[in-house]
N, CA, C and O of each residue as an XYZ file, in Angstrom:
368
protein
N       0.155     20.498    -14.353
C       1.081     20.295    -15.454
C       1.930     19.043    -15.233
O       2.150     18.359    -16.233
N       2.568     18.545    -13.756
C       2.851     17.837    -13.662
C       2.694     15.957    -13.731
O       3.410     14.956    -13.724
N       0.988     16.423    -13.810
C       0.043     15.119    -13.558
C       0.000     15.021    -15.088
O       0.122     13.918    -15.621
N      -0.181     16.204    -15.858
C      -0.095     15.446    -17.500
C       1.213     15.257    -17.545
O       1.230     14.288    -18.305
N       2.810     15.560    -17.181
C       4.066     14.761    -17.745
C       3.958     13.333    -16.977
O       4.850     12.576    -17.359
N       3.232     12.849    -16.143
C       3.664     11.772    -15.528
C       2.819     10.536    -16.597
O       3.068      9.365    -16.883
N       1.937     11.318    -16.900
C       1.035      9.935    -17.902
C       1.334     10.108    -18.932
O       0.945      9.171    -19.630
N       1.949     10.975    -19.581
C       2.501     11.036    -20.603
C       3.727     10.047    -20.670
O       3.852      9.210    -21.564
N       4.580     10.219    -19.679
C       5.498      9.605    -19.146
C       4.708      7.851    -19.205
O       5.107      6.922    -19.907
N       3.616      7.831    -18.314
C       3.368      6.098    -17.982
C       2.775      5.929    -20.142
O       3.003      5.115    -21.037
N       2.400      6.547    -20.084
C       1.821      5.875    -21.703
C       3.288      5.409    -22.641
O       3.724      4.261    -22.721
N       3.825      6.528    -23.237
C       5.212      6.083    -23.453
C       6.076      4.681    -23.013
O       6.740      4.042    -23.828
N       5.962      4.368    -21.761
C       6.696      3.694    -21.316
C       5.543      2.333    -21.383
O       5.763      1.532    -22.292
N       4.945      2.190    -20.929
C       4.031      1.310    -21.138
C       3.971      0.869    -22.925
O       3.593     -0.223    -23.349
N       4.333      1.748    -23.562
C       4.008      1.210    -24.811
C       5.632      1.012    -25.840
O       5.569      0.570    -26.986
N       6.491      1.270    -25.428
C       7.660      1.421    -25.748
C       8.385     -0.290    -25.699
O       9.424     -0.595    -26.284
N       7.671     -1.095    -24.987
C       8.319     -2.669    -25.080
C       7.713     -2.924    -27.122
O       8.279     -3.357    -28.125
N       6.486     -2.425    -26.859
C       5.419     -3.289    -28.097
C       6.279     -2.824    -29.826
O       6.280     -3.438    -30.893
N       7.070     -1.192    -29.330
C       7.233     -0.432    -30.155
C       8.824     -0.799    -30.374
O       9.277     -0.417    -31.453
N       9.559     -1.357    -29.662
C      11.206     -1.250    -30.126
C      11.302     -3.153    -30.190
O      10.595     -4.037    -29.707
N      12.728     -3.156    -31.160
C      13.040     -4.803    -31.581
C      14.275     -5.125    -30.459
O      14.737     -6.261    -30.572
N      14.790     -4.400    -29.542
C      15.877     -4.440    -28.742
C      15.378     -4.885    -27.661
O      14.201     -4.568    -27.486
N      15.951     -5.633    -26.716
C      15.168     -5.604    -25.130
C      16.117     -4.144    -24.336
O      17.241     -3.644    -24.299
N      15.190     -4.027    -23.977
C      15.301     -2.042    -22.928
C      16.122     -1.336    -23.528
O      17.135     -0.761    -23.129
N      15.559     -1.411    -24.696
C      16.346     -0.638    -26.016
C      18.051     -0.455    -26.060
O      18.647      0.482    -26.591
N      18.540     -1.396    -25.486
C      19.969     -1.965    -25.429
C      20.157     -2.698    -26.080
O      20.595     -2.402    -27.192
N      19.864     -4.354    -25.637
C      20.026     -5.918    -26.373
C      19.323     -6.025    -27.256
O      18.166     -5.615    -27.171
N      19.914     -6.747    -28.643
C      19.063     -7.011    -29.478
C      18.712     -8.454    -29.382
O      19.343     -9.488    -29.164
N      17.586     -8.171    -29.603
C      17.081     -9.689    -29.194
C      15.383    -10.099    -29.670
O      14.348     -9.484    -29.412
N      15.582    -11.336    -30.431
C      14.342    -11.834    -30.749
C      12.923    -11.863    -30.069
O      12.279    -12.901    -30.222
N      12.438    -10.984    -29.436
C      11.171    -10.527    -28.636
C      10.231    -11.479    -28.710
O       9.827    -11.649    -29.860
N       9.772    -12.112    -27.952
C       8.433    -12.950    -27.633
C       7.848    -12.246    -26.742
O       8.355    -11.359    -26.054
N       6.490    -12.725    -26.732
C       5.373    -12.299    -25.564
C       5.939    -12.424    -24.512
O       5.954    -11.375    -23.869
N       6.423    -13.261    -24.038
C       7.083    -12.899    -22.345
C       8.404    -12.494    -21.887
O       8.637    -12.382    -20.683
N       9.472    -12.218    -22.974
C       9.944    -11.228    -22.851
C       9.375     -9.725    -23.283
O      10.243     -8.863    -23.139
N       8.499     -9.382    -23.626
C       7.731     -8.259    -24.027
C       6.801     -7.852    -22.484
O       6.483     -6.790    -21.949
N       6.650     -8.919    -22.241
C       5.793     -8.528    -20.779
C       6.753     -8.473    -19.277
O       6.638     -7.892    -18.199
N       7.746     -9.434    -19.898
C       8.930     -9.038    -18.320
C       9.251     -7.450    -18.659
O       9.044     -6.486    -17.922
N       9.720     -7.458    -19.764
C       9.996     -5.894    -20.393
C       9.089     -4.501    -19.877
O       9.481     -3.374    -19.575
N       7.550     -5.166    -19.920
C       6.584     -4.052    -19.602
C       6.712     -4.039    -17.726
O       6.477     -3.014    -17.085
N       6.962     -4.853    -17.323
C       7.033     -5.055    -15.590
C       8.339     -4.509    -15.140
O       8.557     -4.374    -13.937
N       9.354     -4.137    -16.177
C      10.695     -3.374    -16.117
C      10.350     -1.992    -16.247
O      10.610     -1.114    -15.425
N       9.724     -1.850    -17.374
C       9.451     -0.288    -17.588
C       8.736      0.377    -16.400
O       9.008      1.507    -15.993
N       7.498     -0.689    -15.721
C       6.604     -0.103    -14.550
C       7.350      0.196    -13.544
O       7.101      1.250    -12.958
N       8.715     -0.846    -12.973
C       9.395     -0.676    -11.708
C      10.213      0.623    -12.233
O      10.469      1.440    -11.349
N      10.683      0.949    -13.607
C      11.057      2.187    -13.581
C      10.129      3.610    -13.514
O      10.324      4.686    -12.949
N       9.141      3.149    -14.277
C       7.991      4.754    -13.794
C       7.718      4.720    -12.533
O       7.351      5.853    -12.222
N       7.694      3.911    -11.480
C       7.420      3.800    -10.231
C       8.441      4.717     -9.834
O       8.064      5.760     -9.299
N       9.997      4.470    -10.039
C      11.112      4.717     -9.166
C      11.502      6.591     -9.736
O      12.210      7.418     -9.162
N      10.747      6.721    -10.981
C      10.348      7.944    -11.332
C       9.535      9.097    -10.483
O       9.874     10.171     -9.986
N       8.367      8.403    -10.548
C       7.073      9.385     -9.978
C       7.431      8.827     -8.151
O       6.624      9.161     -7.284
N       8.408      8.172     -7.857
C       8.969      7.710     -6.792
C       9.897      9.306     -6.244
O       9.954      9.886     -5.160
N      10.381      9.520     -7.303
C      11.791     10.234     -6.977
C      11.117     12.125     -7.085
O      11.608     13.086     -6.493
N       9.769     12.141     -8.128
C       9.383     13.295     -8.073
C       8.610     13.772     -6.938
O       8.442     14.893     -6.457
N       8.104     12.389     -6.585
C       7.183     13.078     -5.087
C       8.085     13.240     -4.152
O       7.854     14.226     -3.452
N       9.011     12.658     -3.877
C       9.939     12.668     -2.812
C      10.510     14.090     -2.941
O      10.663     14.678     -1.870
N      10.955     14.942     -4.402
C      11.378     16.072     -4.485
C      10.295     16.855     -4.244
O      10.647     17.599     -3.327
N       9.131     17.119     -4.561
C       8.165     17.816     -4.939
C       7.706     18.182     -3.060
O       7.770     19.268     -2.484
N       7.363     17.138     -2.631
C       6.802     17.194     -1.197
C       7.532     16.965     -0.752
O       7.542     17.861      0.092
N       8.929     15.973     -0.414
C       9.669     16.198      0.700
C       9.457     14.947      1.496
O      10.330     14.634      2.306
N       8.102     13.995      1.317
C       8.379     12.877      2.147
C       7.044     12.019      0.909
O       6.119     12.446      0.218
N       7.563     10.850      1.146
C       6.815     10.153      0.471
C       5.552      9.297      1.125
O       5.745      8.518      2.058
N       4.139      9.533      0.501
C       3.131      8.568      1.265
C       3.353      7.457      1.152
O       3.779      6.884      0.149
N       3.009      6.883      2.483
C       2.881      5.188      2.414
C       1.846      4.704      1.916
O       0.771      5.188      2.269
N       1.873      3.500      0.858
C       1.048      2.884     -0.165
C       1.259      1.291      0.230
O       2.208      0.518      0.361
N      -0.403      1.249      0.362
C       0.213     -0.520      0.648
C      -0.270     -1.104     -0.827
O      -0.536     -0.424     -1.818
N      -0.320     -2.766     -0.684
C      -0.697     -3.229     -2.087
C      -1.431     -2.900     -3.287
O      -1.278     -3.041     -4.500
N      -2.392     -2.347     -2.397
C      -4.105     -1.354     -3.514
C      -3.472     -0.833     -4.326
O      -3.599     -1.103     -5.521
N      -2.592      0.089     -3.842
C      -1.964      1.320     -4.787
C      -0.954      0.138     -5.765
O      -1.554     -0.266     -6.761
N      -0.254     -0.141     -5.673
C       0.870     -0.601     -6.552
C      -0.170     -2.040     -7.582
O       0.333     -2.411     -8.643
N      -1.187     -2.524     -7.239
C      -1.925     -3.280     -7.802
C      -2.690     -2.807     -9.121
O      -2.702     -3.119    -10.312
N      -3.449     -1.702     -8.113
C      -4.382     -0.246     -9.513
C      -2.977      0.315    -10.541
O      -3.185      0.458    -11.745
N      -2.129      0.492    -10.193
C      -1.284      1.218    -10.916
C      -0.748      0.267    -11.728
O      -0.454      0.754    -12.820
N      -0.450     -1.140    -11.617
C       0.254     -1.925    -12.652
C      -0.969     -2.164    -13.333
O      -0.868     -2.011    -14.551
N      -1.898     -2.434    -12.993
C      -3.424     -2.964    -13.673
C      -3.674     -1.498    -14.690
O      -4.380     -1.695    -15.678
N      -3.127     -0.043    -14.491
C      -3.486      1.108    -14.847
C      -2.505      1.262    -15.938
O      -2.831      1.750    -17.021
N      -0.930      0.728    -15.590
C      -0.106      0.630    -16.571
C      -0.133     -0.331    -17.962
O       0.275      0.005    -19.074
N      -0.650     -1.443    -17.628
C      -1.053     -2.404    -17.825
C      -2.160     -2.388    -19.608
O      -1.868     -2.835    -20.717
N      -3.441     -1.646    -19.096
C      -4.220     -0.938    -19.700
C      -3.697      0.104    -20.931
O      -4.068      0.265    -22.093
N      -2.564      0.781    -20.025
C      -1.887      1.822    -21.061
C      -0.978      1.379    -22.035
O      -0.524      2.113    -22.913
N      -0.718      0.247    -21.902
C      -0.292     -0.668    -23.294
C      -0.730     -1.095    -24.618
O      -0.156     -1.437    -25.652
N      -2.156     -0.935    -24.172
C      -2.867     -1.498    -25.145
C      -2.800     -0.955    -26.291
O      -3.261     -1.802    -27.057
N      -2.483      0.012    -26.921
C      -2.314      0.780    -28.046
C      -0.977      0.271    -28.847
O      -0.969      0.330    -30.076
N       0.122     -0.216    -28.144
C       1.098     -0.576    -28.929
C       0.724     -2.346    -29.184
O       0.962     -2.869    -30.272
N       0.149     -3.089    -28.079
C      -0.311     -4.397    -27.929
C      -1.411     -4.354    -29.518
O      -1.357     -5.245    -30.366
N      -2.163     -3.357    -29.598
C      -3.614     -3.419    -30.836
C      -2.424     -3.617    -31.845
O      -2.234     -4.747    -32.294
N      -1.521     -2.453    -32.267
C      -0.555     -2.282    -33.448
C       0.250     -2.971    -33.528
O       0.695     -2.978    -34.676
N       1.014     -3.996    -32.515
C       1.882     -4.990    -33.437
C       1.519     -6.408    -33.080
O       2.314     -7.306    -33.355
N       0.198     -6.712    -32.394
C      -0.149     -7.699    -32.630
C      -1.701     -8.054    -33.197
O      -1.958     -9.229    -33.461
N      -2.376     -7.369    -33.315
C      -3.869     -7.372    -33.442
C      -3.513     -6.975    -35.034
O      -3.686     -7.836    -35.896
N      -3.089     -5.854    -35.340
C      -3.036     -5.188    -36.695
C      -1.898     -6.020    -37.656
O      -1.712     -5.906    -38.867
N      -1.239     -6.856    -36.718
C      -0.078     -7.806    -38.131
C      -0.962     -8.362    -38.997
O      -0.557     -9.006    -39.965
């Protein structure tokens, strides 16, 4: 149950830059592609510090991950964008 709130969690967030006109739904601000993508590399260091904070509760100590892991997972987050990326730029 937990493994479906966490991707539920990364999809949302991954797609939530493409979907709001604010930067980190605070500042309002005229959105370009690379603030839209610093935005998506904000949202990842936060699902990280998320599924960071649940394993640490859940198990009690956290595995060590070297680059592989944090590489597949932004490349995985990355991917999970694409649905808001199709709808406000492919579909304008």
């Amino acid at each position: 149950m937990i493994f479906l709130l966490i991707l539920i969690l990364m999809i949302f967030l991954a797609n939530l830059p493409w979907m709001t006109t604010n930067f980190m739904l605070l500042f309002p601000a005229k959105k370009s592609l690379p603030i839209i993508i610093l935005e998506v590399i904000l949202y990842f260091l936060i699902f990280r510090l998320i599924t960071y904070a649940l394993e640490w509760s859940m198990i009690g100590s956290v595995h060590n991950q070297d680059w592989q892991f944090y590489a597949a997972l932004l490349s995985l987050f990355i991917v999970s964008s694409s649905p808001g990326f199709v709808i406000k730029v492919l579909w304008k």
